[in-house]
TORPA-4810 file (N, C-alpha, C, O; in nm, 3 decimals):
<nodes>
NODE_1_13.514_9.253_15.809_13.551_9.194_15.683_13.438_9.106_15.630_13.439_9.075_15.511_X
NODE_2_13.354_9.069_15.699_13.258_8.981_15.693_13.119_9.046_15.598_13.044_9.016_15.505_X
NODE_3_13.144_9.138_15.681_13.036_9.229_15.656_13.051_9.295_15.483_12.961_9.316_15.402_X
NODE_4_13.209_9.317_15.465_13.232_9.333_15.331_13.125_9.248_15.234_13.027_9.276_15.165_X
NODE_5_13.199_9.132_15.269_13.225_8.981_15.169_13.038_8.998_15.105_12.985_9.022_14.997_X
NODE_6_12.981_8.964_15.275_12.828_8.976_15.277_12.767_9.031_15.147_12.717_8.991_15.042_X
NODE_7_12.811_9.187_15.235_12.747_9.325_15.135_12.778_9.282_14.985_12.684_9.297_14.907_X
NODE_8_12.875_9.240_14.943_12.912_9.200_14.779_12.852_9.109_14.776_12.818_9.122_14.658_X
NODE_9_12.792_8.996_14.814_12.758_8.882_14.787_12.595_8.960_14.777_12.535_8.879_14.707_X
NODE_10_12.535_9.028_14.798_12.403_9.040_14.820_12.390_9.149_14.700_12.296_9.126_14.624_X
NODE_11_12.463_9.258_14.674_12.479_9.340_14.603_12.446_9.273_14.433_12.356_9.304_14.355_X
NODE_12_12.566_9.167_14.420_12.592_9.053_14.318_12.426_8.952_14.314_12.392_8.901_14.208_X
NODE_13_12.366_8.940_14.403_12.264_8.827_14.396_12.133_8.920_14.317_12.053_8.884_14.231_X
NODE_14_12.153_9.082_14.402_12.043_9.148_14.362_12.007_9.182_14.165_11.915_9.199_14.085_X
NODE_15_12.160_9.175_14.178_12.222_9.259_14.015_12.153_9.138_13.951_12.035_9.146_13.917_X
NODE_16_12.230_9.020_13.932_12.187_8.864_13.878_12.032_8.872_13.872_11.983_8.828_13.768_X
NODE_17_11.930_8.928_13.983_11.808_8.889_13.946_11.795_8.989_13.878_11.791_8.970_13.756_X
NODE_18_11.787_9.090_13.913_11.729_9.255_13.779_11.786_9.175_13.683_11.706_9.106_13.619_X
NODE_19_11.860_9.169_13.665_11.919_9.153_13.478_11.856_9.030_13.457_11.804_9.040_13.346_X
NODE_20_11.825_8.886_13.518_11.789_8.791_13.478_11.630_8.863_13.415_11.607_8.884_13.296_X
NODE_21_11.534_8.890_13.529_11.381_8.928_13.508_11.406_9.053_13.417_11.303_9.058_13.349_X
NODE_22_11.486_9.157_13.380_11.431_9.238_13.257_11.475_9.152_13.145_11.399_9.155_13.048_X
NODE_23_11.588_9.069_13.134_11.614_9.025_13.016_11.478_8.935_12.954_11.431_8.948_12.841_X
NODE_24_11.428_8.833_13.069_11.327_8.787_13.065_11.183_8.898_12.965_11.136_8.875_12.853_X
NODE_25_11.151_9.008_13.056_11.053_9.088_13.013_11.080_9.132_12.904_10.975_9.148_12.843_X
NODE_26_11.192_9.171_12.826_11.238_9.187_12.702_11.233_9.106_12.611_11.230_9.135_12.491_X
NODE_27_11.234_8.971_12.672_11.226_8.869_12.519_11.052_8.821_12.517_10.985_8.786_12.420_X
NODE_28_11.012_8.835_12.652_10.863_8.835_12.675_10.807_8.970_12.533_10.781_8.947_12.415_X
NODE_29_10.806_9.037_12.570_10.741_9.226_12.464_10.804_9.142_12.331_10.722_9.097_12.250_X
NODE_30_10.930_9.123_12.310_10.961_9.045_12.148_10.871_9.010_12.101_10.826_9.059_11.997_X
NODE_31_10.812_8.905_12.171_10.775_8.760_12.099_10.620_8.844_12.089_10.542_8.814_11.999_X
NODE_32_10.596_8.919_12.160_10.443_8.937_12.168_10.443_9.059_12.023_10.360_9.066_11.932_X
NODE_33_10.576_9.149_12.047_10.557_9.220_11.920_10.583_9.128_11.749_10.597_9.187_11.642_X
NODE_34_10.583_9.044_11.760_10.658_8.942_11.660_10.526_8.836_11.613_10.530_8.742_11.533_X
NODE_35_10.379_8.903_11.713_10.277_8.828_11.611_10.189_8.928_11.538_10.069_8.912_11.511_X
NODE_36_10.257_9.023_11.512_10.202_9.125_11.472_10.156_9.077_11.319_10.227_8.981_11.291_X
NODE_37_10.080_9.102_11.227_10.103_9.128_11.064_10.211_9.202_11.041_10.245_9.294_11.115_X
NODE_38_10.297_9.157_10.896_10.412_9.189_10.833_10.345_9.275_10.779_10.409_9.377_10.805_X
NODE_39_10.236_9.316_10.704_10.185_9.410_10.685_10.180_9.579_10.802_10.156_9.695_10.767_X
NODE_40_10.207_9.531_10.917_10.190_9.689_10.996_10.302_9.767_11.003_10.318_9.862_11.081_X
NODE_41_10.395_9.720_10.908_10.510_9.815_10.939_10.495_9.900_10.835_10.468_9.883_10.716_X
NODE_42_10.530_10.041_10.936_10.573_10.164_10.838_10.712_10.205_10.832_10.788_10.209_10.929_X
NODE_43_10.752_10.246_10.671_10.839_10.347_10.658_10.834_10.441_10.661_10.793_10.406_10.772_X
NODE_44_10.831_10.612_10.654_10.857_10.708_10.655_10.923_10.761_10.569_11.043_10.736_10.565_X
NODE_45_10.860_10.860_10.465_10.903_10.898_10.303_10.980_11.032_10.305_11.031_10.994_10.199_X
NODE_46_11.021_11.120_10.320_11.026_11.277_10.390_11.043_11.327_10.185_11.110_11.257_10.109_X
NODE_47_10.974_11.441_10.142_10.995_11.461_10.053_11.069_11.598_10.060_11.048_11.688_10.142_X
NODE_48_11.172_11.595_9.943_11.186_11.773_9.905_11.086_11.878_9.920_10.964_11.867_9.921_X
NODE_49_11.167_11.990_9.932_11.054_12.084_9.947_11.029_12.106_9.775_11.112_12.115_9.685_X
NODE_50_10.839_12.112_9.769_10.846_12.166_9.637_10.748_12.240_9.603_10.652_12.241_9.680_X
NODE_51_10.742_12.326_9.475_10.693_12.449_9.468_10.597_12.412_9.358_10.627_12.349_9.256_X
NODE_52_10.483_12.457_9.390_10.375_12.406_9.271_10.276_12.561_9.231_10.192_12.611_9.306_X
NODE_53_10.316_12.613_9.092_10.199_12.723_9.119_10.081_12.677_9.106_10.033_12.571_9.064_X
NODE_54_10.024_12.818_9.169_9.866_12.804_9.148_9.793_12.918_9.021_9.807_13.040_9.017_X
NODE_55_9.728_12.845_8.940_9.702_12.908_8.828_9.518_12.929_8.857_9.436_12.851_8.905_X
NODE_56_9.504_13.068_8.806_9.387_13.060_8.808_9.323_13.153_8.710_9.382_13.260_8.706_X
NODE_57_9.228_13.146_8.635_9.196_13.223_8.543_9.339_13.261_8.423_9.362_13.371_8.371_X
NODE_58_9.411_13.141_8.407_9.474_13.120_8.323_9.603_13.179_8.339_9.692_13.175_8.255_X
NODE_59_9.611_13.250_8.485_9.774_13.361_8.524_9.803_13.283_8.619_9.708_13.225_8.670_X
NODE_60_9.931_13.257_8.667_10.010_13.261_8.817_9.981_13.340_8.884_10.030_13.451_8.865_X
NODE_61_9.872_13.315_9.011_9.864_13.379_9.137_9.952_13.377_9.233_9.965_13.481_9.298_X
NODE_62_10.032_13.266_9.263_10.139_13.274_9.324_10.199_13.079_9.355_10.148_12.987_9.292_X
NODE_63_10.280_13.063_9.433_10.342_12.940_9.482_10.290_12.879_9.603_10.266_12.950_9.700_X
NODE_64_10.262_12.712_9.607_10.251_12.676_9.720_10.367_12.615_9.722_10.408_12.545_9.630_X
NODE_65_10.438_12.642_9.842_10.581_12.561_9.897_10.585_12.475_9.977_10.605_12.515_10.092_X
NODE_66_10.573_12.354_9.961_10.517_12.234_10.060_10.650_12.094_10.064_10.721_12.062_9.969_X
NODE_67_10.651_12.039_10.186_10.707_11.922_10.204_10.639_11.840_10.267_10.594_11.880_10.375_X
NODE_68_10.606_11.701_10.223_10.535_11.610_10.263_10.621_11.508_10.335_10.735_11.487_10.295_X
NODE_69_10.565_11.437_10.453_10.640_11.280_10.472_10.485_11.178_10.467_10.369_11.205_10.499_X
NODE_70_10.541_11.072_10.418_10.465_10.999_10.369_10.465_10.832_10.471_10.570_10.769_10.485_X
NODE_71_10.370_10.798_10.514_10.348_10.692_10.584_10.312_10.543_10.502_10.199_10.517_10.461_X
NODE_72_10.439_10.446_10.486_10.418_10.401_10.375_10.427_10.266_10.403_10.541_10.236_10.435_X
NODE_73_10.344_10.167_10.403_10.325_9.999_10.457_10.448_9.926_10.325_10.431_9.911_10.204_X
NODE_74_10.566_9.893_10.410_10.684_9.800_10.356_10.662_9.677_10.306_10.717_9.625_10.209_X
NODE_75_10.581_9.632_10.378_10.539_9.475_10.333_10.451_9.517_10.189_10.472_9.430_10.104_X
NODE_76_10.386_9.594_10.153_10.307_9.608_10.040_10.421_9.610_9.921_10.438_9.525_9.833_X
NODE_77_10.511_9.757_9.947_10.569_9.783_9.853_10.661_9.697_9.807_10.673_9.696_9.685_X
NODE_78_10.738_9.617_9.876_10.809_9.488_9.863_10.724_9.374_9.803_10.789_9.273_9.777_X
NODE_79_10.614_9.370_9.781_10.503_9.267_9.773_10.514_9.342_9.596_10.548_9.248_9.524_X
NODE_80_10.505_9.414_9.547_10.490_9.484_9.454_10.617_9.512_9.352_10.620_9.511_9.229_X
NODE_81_10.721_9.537_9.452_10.844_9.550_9.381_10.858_9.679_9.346_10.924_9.694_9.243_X
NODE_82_10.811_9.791_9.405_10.829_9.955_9.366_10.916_10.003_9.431_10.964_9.940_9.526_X
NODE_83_10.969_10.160_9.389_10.975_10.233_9.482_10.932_10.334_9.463_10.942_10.394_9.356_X
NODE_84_10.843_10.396_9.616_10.741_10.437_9.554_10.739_10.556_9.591_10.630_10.605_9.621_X
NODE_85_10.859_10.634_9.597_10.877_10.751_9.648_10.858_10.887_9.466_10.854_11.009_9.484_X
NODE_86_10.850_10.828_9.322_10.851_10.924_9.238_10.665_10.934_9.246_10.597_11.036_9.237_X
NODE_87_10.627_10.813_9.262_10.457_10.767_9.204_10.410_10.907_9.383_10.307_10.974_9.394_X
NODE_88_10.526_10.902_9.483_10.409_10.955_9.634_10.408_11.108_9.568_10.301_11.166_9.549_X
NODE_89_10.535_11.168_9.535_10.596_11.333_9.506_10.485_11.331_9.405_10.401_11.418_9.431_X
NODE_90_10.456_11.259_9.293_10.393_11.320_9.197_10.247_11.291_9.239_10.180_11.293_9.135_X
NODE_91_10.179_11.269_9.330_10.036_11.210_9.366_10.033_11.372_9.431_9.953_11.459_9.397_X
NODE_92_10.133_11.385_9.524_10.142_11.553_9.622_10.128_11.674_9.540_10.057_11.771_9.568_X
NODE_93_10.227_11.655_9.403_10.228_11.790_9.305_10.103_11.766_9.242_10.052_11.874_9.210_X
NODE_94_10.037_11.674_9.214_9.927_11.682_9.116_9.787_11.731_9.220_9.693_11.798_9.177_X
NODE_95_9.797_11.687_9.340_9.670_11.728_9.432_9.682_11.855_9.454_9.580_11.924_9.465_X
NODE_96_9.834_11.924_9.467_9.837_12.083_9.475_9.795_12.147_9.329_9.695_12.219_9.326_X
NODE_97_9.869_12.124_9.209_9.825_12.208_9.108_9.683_12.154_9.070_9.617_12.256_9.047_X
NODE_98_9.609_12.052_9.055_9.464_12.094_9.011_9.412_12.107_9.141_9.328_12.019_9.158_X
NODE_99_9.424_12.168_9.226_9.301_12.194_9.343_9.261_12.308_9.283_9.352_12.388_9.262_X
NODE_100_9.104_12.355_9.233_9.072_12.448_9.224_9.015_12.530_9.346_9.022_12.653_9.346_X
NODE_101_8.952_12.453_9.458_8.886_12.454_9.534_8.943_12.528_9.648_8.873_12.603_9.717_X
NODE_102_9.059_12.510_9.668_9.107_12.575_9.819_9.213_12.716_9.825_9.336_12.710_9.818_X
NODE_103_9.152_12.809_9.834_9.266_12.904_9.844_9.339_12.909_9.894_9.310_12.898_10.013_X
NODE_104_9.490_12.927_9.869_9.556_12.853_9.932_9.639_13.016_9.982_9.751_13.019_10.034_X
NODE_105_9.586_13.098_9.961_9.668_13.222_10.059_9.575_13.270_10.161_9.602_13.369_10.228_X
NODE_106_9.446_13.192_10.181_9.424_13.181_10.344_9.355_13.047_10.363_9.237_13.020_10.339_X
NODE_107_9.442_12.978_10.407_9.404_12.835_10.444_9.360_12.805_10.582_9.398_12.854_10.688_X
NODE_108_9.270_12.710_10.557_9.165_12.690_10.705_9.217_12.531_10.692_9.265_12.468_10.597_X
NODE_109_9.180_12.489_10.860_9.258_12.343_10.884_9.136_12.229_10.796_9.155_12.108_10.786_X
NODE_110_9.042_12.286_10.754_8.942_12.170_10.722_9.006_12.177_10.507_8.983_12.093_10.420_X
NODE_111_9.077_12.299_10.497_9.141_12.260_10.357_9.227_12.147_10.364_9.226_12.050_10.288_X
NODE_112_9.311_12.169_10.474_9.449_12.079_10.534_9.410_11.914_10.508_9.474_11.831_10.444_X
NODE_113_9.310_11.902_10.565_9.272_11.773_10.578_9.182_11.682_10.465_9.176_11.560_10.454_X
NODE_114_9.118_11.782_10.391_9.062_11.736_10.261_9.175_11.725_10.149_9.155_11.662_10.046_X
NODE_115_9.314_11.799_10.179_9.413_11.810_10.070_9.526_11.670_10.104_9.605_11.631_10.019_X
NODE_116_9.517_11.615_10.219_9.584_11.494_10.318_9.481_11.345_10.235_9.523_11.244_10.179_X
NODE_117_9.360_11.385_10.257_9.284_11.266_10.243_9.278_11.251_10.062_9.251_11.138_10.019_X
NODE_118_9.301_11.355_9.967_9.335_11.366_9.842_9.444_11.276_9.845_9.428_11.156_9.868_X
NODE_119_9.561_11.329_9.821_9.682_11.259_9.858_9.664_11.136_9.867_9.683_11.063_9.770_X
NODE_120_9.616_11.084_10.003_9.592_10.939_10.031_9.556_10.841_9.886_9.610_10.744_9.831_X
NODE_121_9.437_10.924_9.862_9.357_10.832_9.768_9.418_10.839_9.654_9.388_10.746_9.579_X
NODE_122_9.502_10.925_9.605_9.593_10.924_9.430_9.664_10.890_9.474_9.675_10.779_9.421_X
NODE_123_9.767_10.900_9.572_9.861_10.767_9.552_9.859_10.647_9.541_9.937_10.586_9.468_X
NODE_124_9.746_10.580_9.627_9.662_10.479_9.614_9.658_10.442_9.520_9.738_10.361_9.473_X
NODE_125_9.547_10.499_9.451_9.465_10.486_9.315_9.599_10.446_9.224_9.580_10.353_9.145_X
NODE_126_9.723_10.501_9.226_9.839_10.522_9.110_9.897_10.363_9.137_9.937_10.305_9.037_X
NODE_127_9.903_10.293_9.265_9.964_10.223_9.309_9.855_10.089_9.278_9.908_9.980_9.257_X
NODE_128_9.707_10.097_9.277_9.652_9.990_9.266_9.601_9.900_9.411_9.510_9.818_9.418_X
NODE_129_9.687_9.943_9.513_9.697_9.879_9.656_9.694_9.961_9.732_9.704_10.076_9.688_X
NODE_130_9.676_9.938_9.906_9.682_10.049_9.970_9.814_10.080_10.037_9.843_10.023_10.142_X
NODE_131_9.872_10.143_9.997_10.047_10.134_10.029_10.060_10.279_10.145_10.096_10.281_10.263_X
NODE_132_10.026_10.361_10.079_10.027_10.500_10.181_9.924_10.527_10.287_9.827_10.602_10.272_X
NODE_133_9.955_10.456_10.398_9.892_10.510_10.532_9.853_10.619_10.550_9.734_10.643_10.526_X
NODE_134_9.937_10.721_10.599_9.868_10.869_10.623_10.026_10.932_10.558_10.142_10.890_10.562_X
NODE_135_9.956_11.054_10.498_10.029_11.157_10.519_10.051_11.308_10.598_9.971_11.383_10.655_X
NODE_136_10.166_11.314_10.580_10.184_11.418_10.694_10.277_11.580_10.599_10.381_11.593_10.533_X
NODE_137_10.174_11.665_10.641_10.211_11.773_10.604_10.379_11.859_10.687_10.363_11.957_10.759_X
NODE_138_10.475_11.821_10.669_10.598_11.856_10.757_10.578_12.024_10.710_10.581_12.097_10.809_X
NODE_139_10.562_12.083_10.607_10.565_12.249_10.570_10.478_12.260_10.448_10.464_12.178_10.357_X
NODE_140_10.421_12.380_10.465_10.333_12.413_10.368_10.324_12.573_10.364_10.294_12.633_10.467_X
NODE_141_10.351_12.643_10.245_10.321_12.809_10.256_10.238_12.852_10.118_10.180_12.764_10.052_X
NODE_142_10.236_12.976_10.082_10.188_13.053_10.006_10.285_13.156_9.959_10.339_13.217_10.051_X
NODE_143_10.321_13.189_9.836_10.341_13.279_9.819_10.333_13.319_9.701_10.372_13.257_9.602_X
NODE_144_10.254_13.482_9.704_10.190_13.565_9.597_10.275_13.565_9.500_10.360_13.478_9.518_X
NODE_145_10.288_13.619_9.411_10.355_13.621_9.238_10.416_13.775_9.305_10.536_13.764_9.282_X
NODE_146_10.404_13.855_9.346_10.439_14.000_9.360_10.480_13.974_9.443_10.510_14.086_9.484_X
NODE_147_10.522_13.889_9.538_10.632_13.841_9.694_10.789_13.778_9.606_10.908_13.788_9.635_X
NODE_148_10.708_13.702_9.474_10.838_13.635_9.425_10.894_13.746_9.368_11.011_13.782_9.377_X
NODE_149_10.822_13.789_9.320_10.890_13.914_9.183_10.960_14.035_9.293_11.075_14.072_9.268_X
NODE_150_10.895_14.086_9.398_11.000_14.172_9.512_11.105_14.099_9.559_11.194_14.175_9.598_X
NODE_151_11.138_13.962_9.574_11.209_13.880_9.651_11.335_13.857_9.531_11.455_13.857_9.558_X
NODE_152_11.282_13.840_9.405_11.420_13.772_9.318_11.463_13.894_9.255_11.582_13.926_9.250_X
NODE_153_11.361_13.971_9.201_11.424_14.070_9.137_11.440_14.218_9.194_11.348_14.289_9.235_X
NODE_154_11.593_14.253_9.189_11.618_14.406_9.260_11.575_14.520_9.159_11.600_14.529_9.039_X
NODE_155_11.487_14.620_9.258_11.444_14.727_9.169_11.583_14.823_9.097_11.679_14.801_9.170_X
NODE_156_11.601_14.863_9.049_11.712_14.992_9.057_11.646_15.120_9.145_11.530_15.162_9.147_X
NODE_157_11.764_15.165_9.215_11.722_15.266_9.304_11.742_15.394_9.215_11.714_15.505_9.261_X
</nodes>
């Protein structure tokens, strides 16, 4: 019976210290995350998917179908009073329709990243401040004018 009482009493002493020392190490990581700048926090923007043609020599070559999420410093935009999710969508549609530069029905990763670092800088630029961290390409496609036109419209057989 002794041996019970013991075993609980030691069981109980062990529990009391774990929980005392993590609670400890937990408010320890707080305080250390808590001298951070109010400036390093991000939100996360996720946009609709949206369809931007690509015009070239004055015709529709076809659609890029893209969804962006957007990496966006809270303390700025609150500092500002926006929201700045119409100024990020339209910085994304405007870097897709005037790109003359990148074909976009065979895309190489060094387009990817010059069309990311675009982005960056017009939203920016629209905003005056640096509000958009990075962006992130969540989907991106191509598709020809003769993929849409087989896809929506049925031939008659």
């Amino acid at each position: 019976m002794i041996k019970v009482v013991l075993l609980g009493v030691w069981v109980s002493l062990i529990s009391l210290t774990a929980s005392y020392f993590s609670a400890n190490l937990m408010s320890t990581k707080g305080a250390a995350g808590g001298d951070r700048k109010s400036g390093s926090e991000v939100d996360f923007i996720k946009s609709d998917m949206i369809s931007v043609p690509v015009i070239r020599a004055g015709k529709v070559q076809g659609y890029v179908v893209a969804q962006f999420t957007f990496a966006v410093d809270t303390a700025e935009t609150a500092r500002l009073g926006i929201v700045p999710n119409p100024f990020l969508f339209d910085a994304a549609f405007r870097c897709l329709y005037e790109n003359q530069t990148t074909d976009f029905s065979n895309l190489r990763q060094q387009d990817l990243t010059e069309l990311v670092k675009q982005v960056i800088e017009r939203a920016n630029t629209k905003f005056g401040a640096v509000i958009t961290k990075d962006v992130l390409l969540t989907d991106i496609n191509y598709v020809s004018r003769d993929e849409v036109r087989t896809n929506w419209v049925k031939k008659p057989n």
